[in-house]
C-alpha positions as CSV (number, residue, x, y, z in Angstrom):
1,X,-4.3,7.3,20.5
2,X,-2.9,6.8,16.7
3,X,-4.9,6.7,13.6
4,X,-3.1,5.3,10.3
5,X,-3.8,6.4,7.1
6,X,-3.4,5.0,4.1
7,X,-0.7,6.8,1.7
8,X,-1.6,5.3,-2.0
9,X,1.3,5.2,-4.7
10,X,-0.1,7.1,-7.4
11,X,0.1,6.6,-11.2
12,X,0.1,8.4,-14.4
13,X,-1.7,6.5,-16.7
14,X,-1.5,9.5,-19.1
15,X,1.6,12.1,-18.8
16,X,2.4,14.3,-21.2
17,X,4.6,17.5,-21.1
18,X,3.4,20.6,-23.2
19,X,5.7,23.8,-22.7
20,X,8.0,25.0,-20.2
21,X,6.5,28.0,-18.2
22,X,8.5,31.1,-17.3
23,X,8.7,29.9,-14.0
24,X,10.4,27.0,-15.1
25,X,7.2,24.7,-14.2
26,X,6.1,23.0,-16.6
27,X,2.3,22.9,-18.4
28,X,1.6,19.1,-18.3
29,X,-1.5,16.9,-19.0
30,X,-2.2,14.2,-17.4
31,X,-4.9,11.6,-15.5
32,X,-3.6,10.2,-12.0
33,X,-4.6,7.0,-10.5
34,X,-4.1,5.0,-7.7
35,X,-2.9,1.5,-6.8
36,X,-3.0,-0.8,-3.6
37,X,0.4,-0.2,-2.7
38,X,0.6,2.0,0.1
39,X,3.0,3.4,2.7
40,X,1.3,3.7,6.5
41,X,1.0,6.6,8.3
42,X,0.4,6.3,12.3
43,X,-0.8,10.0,13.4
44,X,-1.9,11.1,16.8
45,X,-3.0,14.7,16.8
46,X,-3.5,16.8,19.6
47,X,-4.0,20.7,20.6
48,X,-1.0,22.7,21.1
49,X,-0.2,26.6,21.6
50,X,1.8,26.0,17.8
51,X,1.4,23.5,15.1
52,X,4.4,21.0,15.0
53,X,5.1,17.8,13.6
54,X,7.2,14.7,15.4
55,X,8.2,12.4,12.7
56,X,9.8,8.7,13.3
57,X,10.2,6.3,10.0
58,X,11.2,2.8,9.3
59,X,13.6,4.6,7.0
60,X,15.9,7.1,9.4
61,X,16.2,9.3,6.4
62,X,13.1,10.5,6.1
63,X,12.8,11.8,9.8
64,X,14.4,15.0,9.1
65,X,13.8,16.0,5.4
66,X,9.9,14.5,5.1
67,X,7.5,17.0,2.9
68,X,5.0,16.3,6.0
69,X,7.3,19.3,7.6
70,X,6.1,21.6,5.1
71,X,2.1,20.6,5.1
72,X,2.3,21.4,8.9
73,X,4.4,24.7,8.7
74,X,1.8,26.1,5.9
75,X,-0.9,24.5,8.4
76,X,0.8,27.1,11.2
77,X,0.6,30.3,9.4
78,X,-3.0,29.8,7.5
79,X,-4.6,28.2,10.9
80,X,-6.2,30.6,13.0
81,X,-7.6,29.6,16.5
82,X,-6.7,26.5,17.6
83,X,-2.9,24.8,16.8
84,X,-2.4,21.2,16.4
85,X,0.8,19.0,17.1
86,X,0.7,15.8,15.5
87,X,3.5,12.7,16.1
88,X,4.0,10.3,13.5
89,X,5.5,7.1,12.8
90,X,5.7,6.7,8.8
91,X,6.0,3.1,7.9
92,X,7.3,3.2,4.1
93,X,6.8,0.9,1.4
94,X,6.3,2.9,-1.6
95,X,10.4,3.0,-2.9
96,X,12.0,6.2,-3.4
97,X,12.5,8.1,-6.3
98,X,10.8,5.4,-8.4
99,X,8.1,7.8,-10.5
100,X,5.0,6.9,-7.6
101,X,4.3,9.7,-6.1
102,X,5.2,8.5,-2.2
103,X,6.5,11.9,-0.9
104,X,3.5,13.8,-2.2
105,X,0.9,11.0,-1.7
106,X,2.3,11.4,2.1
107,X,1.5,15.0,2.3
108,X,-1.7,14.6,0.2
109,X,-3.1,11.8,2.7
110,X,-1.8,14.0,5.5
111,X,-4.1,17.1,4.7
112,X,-6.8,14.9,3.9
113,X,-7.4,13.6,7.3
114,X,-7.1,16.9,8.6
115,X,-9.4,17.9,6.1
116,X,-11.6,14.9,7.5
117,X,-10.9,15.9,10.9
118,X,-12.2,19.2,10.1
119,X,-9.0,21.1,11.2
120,X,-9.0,22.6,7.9
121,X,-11.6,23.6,5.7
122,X,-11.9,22.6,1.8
123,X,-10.7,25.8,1.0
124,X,-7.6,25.2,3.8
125,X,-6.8,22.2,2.3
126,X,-6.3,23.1,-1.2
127,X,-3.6,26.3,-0.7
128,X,-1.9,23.9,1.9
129,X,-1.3,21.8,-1.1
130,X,-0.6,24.1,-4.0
131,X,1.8,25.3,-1.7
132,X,3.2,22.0,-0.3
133,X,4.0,20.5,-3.9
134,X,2.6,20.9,-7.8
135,X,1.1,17.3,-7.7
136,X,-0.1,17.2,-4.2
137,X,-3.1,19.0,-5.1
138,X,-4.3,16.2,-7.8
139,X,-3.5,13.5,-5.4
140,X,-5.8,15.1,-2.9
141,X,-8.3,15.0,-5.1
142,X,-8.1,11.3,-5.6
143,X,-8.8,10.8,-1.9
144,X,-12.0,13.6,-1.9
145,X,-13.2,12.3,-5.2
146,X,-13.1,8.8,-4.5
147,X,-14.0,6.5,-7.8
148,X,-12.8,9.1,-9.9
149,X,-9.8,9.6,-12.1
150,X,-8.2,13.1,-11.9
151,X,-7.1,14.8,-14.9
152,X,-4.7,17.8,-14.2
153,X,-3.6,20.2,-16.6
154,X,-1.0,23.2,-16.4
155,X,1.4,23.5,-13.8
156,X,-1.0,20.5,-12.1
157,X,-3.6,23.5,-10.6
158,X,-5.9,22.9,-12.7
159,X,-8.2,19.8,-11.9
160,X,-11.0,18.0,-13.0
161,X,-12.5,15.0,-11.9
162,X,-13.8,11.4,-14.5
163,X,-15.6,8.5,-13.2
164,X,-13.5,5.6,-13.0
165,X,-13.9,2.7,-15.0
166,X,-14.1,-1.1,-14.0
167,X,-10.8,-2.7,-15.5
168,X,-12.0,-6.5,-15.5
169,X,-10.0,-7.5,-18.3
170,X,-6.6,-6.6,-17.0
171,X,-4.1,-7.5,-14.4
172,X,-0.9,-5.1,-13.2
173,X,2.5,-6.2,-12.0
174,X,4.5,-3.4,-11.1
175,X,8.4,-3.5,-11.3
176,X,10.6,-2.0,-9.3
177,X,14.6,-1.5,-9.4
178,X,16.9,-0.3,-7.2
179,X,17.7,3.0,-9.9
180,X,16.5,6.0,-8.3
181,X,15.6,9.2,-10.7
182,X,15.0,12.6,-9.4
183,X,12.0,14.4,-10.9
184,X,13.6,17.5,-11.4
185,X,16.5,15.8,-12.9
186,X,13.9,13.9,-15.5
187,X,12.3,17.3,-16.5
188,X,15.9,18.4,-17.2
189,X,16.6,15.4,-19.9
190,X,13.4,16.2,-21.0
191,X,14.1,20.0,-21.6
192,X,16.4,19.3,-24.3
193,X,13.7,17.5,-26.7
194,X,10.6,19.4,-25.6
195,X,9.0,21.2,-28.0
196,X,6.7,23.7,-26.5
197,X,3.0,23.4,-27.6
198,X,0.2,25.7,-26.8
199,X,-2.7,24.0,-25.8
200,X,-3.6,22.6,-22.2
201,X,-5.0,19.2,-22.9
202,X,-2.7,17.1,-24.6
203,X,-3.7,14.6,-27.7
204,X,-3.3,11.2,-25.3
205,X,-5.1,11.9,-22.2
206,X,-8.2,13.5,-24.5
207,X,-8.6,10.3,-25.6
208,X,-8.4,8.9,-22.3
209,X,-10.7,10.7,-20.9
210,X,-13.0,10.4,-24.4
211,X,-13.1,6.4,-23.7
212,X,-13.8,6.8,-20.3
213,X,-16.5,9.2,-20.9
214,X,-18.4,6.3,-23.5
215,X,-17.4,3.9,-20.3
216,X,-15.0,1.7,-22.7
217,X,-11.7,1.8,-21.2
218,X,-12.1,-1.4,-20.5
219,X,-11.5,-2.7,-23.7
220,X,-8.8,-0.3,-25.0
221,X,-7.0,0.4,-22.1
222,X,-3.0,-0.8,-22.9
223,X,-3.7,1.7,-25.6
224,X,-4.6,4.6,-23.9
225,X,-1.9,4.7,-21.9
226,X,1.1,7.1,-22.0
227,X,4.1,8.4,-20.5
228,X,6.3,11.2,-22.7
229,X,9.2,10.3,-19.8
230,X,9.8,6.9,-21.9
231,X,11.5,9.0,-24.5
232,X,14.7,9.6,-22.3
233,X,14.2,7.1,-19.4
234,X,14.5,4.1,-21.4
235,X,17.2,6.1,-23.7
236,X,19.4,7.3,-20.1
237,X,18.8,3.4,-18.3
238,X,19.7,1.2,-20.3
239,X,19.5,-1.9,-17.8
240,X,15.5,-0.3,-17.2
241,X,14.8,-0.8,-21.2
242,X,16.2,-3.9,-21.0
243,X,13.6,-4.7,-18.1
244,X,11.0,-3.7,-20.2
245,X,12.1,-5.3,-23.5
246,X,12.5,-8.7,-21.7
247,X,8.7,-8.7,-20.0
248,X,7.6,-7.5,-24.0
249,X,9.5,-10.8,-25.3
250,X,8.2,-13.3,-22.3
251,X,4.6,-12.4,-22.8
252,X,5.1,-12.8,-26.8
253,X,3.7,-9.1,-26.8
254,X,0.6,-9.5,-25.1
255,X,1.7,-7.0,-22.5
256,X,1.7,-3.0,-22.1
257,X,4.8,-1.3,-20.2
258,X,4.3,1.8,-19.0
259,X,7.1,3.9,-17.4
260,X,5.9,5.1,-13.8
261,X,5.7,9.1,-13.4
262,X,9.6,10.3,-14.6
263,X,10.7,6.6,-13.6
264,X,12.1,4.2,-12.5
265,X,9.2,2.3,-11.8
266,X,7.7,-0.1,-14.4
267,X,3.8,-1.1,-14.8
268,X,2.8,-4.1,-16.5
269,X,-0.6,-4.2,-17.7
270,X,-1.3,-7.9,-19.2
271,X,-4.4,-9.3,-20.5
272,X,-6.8,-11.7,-17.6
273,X,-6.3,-15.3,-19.2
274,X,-5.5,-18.8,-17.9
275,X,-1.9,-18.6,-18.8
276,X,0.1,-19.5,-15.9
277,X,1.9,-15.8,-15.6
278,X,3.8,-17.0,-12.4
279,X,6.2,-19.1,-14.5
280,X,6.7,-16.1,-16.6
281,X,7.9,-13.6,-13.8
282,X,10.3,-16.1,-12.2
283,X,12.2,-16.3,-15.4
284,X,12.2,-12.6,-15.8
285,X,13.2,-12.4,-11.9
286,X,16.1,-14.6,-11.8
287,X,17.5,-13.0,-15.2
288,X,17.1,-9.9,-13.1
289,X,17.8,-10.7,-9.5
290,X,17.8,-7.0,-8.3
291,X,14.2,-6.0,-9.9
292,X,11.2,-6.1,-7.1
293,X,7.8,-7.2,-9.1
294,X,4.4,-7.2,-7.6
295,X,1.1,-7.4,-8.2
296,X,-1.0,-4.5,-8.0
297,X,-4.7,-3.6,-8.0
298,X,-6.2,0.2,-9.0
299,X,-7.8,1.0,-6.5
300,X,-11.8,1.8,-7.0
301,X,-12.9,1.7,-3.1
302,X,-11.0,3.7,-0.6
């Protein structure tokens, strides 16, 4: 019999980059999120002599190069007694490459309902991450720590959870394109501006996580927000700054874009009001027929 799991798209409502590490990580600081867009994942697990993983998708492409090998091959050699196989069928929505966290939201939700399942112990479940993928881990968290934003810090293994706020006075459109950016690729760009700093929270998400502390993000939010990827994304795609420049000259500059992760994505965050919005995105739409926008909820129930 299958289960499905929800696989959230995450977002980085803070992301800052600090310092390149020896290992060529890099030290980052940042507080993930999710919203209500989500990819579905049908599993049926059952006990096996080895672990091993049977993936079918909606997108062919991800049958055979799908992090959800890896979670189960670290599974293999940390499990003792028992082994698992597990089939899946991964019905994806999240896009690729878009700066959302899908691939590592997939593994995250994975190990959390074995974690739930209680195949793997707490313990288990955090060194299958850290080894499965630097942002897996904070991801993760979201799921165990539900209502909470996660901070990360470092090379993302450092953790720490902050009680979410209600955000009534917003509403989020997200904006998708059909420009896919690597993350290593983005880091890359980035390399060539950083400027390496030696502290582990960065300026930006300290006051994030100062106003959500005093339980006020509510009415500072847009402000708060922060992506040190905008530098060079909107600098390498131009057609993605032209994106965001439009939605800023619609809305009259009542809006706050963020740049998704290391992009492409864009998140809109506009103020709750009685102005008809719908009219709005159409125009944008048919001025760019190739963009994808949506509406989007955080999510504060899972």
């Amino acid at each position: 019999m299958y289960e499905t799991i929800k696989s959230f798209a995450k977002i980085n409502w803070v992301l800052e980059i600090l310092s390149l590490r020896q290992d060529n990580y890099h030290n980052i600081s940042s507080v993930f999120d999710f919203v209500d867009l989500y990819d579905k994942i049908h599993v049926k697990i059952e006990e096996s002599n080895k672990c091993d993983i049977n993936i079918r998708s909606n997108l062919k492409e991800l049958e055979k190069n799908n992090i959800l090998h890896k979670v189960v091959e670290i599974l293999d050699y940390i499990k003792g007694g028992a082994k698992y196989k597990l089939d899946i069928f991964l019905e994806k929505n999240i896009p690729l490459k878009a700066g959302l966290g899908g691939g590592s939201s997939n593994a995250a939700s994975l190990i959390y309902f074995l974690f739930s399942k209680k195949i793997v112990d707490l313990k288990q479940s955090i060194k299958i991450c850290k080894e499965t993928g630097s942002d897996v881990l904070p991801i993760f968290l979201l799921y165990l720590y539900k209502n909470y934003y996660i901070a990360c810090f470092e090379k993302q293994n450092i953790c720490v959870n902050i009680k979410k706020n209600l955000l009534n006075s917003f509403e989020f459109y997200l904006i998708n394109s059909s420009i896919g950016i690597k993350t290593e690729e983005a880091y890359k760009a980035y390399d060539k501006i950083l400027i390496n700093k030696n502290y582990m929270i960065g300026n930006n998400t300290y006051r994030f996580i100062y106003f959500s502390k005093k339980n006020i993000l509510d009415i500072y939010f847009p402000f708060l927000t922060h992506n040190d990827f905008e530098k060079i994304v909107y600098n390498k795609f131009s057609v993605i700054d032209e994106v965001r420049k439009t939605i800023e000259e619609e809305f009259k500059g009542k809006v706050r874009i963020l740049l998704c992760g290391s992009g492409s994505s864009l998140i809109s965050i506009l103020p709750k009001d009685k102005n008809n919005k719908k009219e709005i995105w159409e125009k944008i739409k048919k001025h760019f027929p190739e963009i994808n926008i949506r509406k989007v909820n955080y999510v504060h129930h899972l």
